[in-house]
N, C-alpha and C positions, 0 to 999 in steps of 0.2 A: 224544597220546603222542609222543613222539620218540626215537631212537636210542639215549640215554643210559638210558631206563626198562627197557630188555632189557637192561641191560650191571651185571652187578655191578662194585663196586670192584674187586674181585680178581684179573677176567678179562681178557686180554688176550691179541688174535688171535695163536695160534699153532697147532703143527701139530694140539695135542690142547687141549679145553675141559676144564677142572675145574669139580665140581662143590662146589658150597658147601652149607652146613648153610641159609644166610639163600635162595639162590636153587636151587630143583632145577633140574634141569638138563629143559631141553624138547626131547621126543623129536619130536612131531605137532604141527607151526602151521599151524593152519587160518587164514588171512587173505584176510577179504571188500574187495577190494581198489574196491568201488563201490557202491551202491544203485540202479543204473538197470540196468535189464530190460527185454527186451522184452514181457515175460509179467508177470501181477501173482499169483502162487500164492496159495492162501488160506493156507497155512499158514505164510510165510514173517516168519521174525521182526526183520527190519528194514524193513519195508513197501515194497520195491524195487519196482520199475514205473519205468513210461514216464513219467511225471510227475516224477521225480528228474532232478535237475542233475549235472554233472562239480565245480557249482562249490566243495563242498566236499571234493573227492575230493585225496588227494596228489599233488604232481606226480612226474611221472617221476623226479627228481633227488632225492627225501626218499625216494619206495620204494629207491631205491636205497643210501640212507642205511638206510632199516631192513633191508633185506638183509645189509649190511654186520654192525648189529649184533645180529642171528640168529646169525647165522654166527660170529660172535665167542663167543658162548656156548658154539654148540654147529653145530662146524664141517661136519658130516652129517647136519641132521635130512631129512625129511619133511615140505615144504613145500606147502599145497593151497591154491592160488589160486580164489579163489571169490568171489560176492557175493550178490546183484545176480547178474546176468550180464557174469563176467568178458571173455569176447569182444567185447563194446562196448569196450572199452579199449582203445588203437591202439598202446598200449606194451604190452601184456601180454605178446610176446615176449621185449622188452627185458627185462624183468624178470626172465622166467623163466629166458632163457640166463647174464642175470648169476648170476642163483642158482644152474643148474645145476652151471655153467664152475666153480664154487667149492664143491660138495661138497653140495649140496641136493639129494635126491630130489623134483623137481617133479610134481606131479600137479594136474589140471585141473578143479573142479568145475561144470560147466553142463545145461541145460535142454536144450542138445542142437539147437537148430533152427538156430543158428548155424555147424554145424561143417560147412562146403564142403568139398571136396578143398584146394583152396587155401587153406585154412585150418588143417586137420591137417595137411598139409606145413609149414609154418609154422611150428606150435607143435612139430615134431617136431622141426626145422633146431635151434630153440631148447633143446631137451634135455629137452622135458616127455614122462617118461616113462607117464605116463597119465591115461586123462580118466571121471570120472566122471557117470554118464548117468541122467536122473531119467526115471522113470515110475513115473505112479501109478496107472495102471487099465490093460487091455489095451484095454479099450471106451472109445474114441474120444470117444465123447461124454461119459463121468464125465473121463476126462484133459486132453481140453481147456476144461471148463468148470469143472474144480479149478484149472486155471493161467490161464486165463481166457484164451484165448489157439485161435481157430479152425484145425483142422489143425496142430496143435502134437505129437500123438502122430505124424501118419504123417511128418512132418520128422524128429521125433526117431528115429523105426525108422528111415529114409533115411540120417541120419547113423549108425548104428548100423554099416549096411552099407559104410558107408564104410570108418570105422575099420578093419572087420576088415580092408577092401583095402589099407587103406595099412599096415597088421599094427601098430597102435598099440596098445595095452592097453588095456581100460576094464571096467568094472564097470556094472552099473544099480542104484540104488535105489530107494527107494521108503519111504512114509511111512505107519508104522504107526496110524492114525485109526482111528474109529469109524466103522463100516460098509463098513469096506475087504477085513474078511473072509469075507464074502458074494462077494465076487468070485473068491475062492480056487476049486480045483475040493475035491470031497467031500475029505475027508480030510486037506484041509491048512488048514482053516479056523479053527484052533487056533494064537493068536497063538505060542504058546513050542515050536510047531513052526517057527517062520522067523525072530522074531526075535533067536534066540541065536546065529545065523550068521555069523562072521566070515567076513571077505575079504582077500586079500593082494592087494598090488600085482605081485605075480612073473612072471615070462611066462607059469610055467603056468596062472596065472587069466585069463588073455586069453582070451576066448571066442573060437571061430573057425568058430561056426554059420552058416548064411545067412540075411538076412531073417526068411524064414516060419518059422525056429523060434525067436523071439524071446520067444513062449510058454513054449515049453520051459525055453530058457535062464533067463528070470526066478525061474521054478518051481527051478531049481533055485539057484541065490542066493538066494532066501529061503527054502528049505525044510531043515531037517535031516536 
């Protein structure tokens, strides 16, 4: 793909994007900016792991070119950098502040074992207004044997508590599978009790629990 397949003929960077009958106009770009992970998830549908290369990945100066023609479309969307695990990318700042500096809402999606202190300072410096944080079981050993990945849930809470420290926003998800709802407690083990559940990116959905109620808090992100 390259920067001219986002751009209709008609559109041209200015303060406000028009929208066309041939091109709607795009509110949410989710862009998996790599295939390399450190975790191999079963569910993941571009087969990311540790065994992927950089060597097809864009370089710094082309993402930068498709940012440019995001923005040309539609000069404020909601941009979610994601992969793989975007963190392995040593530009994912770069990028993110270029988008933010110009009217993208940046948001971060990762597995979470990656996010040091010095790392969410970083992406915050950059304009990434929030990060999105997977877990998929409370039990330790369904979650790091779903992501395949030893001690990957209590990294992921670790970074949790971070977040709230350095008061960054995020969210958890989680992946509606078969036999995930058995892990639910009584009464919520009923898929279209959680997952009809939208989330905003807003400061009031920033969670600001501690650690130990990470139970709680999921329980209520996925429940109605």
């Amino acid at each position: 793909m390259t920067p001219e397949d986002l751009v209709p003929l008609e559109s041209r960077r200015s303060g406000e994007a028009r929208e066309t009958a041939a091109a709607p106009l795009p509110h949410v770009i989710a862009w998996n900016l790599t295939k390399r992970c450190n975790l191999a998830c079963a569910h993941c549908y571009i087969a990311a792991g540790s065994w992927q290369t950089a060597s097809g990945e864009l370089s710094t100066t082309e993402c930068h070119d498709i940012v440019e023609a995001i923005l040309s479309v539609n000069p404020s969307p909601m941009l979610v950098l994601s992969g793989g695990e975007p963190l392995l990318r040593d530009d994912l700042e770069e990028i993110a502040a270029h988008a933010s500096r110009d009217g993208a809402t940046v948001v971060v999606g990762t597995n979470g074992t990656r996010l040091t202190d010095a790392r969410i300072a970083s992406l915050m410096k950059a304009g990434v207004s929030g990060v999105a944080v997977s877990v998929d079981s409370l039990d330790p050993r369904y979650h790091d044997r779903f992501r395949h990945g030893a001690g990957a849930l209590e990294e992921t809470v670790e970074a949790v508590a971070r977040l709230r420290e350095h008061r960054l926003d995020f969210v958890i998800q989680t992946e509606g599978i078969a036999g995930r709802f058995a892990l639910l407690p009584p009464g919520r083990q009923r898929p279209e009790r959680w997952l009809s559940t939208s989330t905003s990116w807003s400061r009031p959905a920033g969670v600001r629990g501690c650690p130990g109620s990470l139970r709680r808090r999921t329980r209520r992100f996925s429940a109605s």
